[in-house]
C-alpha positions in Angstrom: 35.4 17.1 -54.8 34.3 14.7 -52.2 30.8 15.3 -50.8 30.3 14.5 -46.8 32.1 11.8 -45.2 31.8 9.7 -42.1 35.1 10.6 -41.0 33.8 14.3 -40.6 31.5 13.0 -37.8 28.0 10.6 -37.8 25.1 11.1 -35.7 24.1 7.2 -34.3 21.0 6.4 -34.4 18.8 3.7 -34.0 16.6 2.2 -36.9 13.6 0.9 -34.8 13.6 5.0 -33.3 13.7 6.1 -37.5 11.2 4.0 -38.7 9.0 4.9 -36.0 9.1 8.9 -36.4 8.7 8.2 -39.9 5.2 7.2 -38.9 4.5 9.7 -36.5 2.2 13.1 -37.8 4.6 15.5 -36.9 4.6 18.5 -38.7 8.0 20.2 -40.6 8.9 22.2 -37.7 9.0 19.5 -35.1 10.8 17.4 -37.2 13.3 20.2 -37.5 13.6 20.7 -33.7 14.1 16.9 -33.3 16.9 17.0 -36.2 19.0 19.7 -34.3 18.5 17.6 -30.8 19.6 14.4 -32.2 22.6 16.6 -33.6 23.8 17.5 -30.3 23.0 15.0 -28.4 23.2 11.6 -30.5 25.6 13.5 -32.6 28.1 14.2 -30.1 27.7 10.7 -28.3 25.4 11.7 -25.8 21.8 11.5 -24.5 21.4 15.0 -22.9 22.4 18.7 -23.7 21.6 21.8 -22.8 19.7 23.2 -25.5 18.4 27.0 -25.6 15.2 27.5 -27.4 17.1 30.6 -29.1 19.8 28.0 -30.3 17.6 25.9 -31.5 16.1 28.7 -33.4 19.6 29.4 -35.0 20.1 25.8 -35.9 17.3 25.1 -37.7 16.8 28.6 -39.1 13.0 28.9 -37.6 11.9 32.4 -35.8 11.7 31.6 -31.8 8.2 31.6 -31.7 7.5 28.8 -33.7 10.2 26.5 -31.6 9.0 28.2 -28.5 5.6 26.7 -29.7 6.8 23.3 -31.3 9.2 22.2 -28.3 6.1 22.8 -25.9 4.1 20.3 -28.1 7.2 17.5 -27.9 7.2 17.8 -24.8 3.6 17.3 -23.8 4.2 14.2 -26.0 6.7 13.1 -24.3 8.7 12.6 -27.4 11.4 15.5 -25.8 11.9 15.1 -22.1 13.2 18.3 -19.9 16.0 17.0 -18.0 16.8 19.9 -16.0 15.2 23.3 -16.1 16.7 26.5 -17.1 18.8 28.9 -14.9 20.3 32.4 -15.3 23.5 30.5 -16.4 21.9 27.8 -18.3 19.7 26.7 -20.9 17.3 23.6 -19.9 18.6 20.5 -20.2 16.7 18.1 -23.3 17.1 14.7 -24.4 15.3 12.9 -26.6 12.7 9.9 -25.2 13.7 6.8 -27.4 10.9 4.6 -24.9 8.1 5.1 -27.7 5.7 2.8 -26.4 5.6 6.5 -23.8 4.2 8.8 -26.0 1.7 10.7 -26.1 0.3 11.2 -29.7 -2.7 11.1 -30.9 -4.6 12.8 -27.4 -1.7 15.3 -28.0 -1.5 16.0 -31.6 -5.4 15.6 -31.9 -6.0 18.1 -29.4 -3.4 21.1 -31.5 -5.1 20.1 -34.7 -8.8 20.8 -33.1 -8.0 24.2 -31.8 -4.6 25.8 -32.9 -5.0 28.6 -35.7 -2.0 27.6 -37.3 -2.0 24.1 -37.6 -5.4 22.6 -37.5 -6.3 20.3 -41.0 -8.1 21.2 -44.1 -12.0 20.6 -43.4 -12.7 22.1 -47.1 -14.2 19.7 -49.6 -11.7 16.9 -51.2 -8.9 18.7 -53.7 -7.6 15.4 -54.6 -5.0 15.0 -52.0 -5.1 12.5 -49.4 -5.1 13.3 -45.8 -1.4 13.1 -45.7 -0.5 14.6 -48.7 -2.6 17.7 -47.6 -1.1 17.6 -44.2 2.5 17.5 -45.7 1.4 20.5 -47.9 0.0 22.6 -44.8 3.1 22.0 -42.9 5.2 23.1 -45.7 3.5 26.4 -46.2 3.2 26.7 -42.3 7.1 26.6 -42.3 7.8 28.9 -45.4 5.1 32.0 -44.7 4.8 34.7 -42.6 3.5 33.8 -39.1 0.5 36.0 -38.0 0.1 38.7 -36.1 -0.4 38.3 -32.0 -3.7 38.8 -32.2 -4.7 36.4 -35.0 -2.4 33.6 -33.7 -4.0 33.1 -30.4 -5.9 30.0 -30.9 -6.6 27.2 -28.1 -3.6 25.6 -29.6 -1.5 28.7 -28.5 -0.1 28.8 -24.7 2.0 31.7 -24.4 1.4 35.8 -24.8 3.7 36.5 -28.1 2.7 40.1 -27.5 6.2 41.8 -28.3 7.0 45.3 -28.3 7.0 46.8 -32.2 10.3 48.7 -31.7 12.4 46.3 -29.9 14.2 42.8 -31.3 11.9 39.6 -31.5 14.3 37.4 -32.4 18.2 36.3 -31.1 19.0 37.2 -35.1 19.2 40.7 -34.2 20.8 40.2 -31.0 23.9 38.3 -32.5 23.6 41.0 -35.4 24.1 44.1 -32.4 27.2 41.9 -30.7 29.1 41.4 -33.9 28.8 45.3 -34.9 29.6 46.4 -31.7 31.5 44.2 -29.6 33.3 41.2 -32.1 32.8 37.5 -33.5 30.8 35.2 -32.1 31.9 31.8 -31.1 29.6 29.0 -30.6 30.2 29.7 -27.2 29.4 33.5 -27.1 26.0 32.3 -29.2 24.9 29.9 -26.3 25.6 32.6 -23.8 23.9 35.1 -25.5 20.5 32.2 -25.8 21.0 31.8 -22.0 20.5 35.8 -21.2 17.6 36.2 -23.9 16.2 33.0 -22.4 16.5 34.7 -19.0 15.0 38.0 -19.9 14.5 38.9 -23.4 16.1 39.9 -26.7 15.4 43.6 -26.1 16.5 43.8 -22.7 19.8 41.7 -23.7 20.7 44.5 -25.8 19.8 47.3 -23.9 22.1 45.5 -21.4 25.2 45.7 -24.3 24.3 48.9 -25.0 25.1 50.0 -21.5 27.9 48.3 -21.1 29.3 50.1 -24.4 28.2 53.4 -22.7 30.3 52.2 -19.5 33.4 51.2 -21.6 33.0 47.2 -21.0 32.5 45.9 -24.1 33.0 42.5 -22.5 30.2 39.9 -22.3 30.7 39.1 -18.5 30.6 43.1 -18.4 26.5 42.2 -19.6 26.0 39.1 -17.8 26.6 40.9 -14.6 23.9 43.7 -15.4 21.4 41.6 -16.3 22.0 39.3 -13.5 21.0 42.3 -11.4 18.0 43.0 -13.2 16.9 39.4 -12.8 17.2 40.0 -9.1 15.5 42.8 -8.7 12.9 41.9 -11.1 14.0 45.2 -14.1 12.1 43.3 -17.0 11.5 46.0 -19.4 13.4 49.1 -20.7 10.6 51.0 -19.0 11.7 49.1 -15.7 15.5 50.3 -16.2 14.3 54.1 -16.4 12.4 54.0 -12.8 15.5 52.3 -11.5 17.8 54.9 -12.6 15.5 57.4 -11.7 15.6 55.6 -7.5 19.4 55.5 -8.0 19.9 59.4 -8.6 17.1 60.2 -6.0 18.9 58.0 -3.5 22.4 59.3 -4.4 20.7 62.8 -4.1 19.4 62.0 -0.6 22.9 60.3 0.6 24.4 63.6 -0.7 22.3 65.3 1.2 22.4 63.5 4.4 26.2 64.3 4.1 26.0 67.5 4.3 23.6 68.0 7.0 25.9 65.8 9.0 29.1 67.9 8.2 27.2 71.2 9.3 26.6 69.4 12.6 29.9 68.5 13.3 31.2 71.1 16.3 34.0 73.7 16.0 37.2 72.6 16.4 37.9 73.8 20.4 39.8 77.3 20.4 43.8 76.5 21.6 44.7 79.8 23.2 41.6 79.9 25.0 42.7 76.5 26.1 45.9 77.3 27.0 44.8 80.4 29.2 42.5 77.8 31.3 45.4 75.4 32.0 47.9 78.3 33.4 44.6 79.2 35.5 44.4 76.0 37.1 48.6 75.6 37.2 48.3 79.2 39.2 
């Protein structure tokens, strides 16, 4: 059995660009996140991709919130650069900053260490290890145990609200998970369309979204894409949010209805024919 080959594909990449990562004190899920966008990009002969964070999150097999977190800190060290932004029908656009000499690392990665819960360095007497060895070892176990909870994991280091809701998905696993038992295989194509909508409103509204569309008898993805689309316009974030909007839609059907038939009673009698005809022989003589 032959093990991988170049003819199954190569990603190109520089030595002067390895040697100097190799250096860098990135932790294991950074380095992860940087493998998958050299896949993608360098892999498939190109400097630039759209890239969802949920994707990315597949690819590497890390939960959202800690490339949510990671990919923030590449960027503010100008090791990933955001190309384009994200829209309802894409994913940002990343590439990967080969100009080292602009990097931001050690007022970045100094700053994360002082104040993030989850990452900062062993102050505890010496065990032994030197500081890289203990840093290797920290990222290790910060990359193989449980992340925790909201309100323990909201150190300086921490930018966004990872508040989620206990009862609804937290992660794009379950989201695929709901599509293939309910609507059929996913493609690599279907999975980046399905990062795009979480990306653009969430993993629980996506699948309150399919679950509609199930309800409706569209079991088509364009079917969803089209409902949350609206909800992105008119600002429905939450499943909370979709209850008050059905609740306007009934009371303003129920008012049209009404309106109807206020304006059918008004409508006058049809004139009476005979009476019309007696008036025109009147007038004839």
């Amino acid at each position: 059995m032959n093990g991988p080959q170049l003819e199954g594909g190569y990603t190109r990449i520089a030595n002067e660009i390895l040697e100097r990562i190799s250096t860098m004190p990135l932790n294991g899920t950074q380095f992860r996140i940087l493998m998958v966008i050299w896949r993608y990009t360098y892999g498939f002969n190109r400097k630039e991709h759209e890239l969802s964070q949920n994707f990315i999150a597949e690819a590497s097999s890390l939960s959202e919130r800690q490339v949510r977190r990671e990919l923030k800190r590449l960027v503010e060290m100008k090791i990933i650069n955001v190309v384009k932004e994200a829209t309802f029908s894409s994913a940002r656009v990343l590439a990967f900053n080969k100009y080292f000499d602009t990097w931001r690392i050690n007022q970045t990665t100094e700053d994360k260490l002082d104040h993030s819960t989850e990452d900062k360095l062993d102050h505890s007497p010496p065990d032994g290890l030197d500081p890289q060895e203990r840093q290797y070892k920290d990222n290790i176990k910060d990359s193989t145990t449980p992340l925790p909870p909201p309100e323990e994991n909201c150190g300086g280091g921490d930018f966004e609200n990872n508040e989620e809701e206990p009862d609804e998905p937290k992660e794009i696993g379950e989201v695929y998970d709901f599509y293939q038992n309910n609507f059929g295989t996913i493609s690599p194509f279907i999975a980046q369309k399905i990062g795009d909508m979480v990306d653009a409103i969430g993993p629980a509204m996506v699948v309150e979204a399919m679950k509609i569309a199930i309800t409706n008898g569209a079991r088509r993805l364009n079917y969803v894409e089209a409902i949350i689309e609206r909800w992105v316009a008119t600002n429905i974030r939450s499943p909370a949010d979709i209850v008050q909007d059905e609740e306007r839609h009934k009371q303003n059907t129920k008012n049209s209805d009404l309106d109807s038939f206020r304006n059918a009673k008004n409508i006058s009698k049809p004139p009476d024919i005979k009476k019309l005809e007696e008036q025109f022989r009147e007038v004839l003589g």
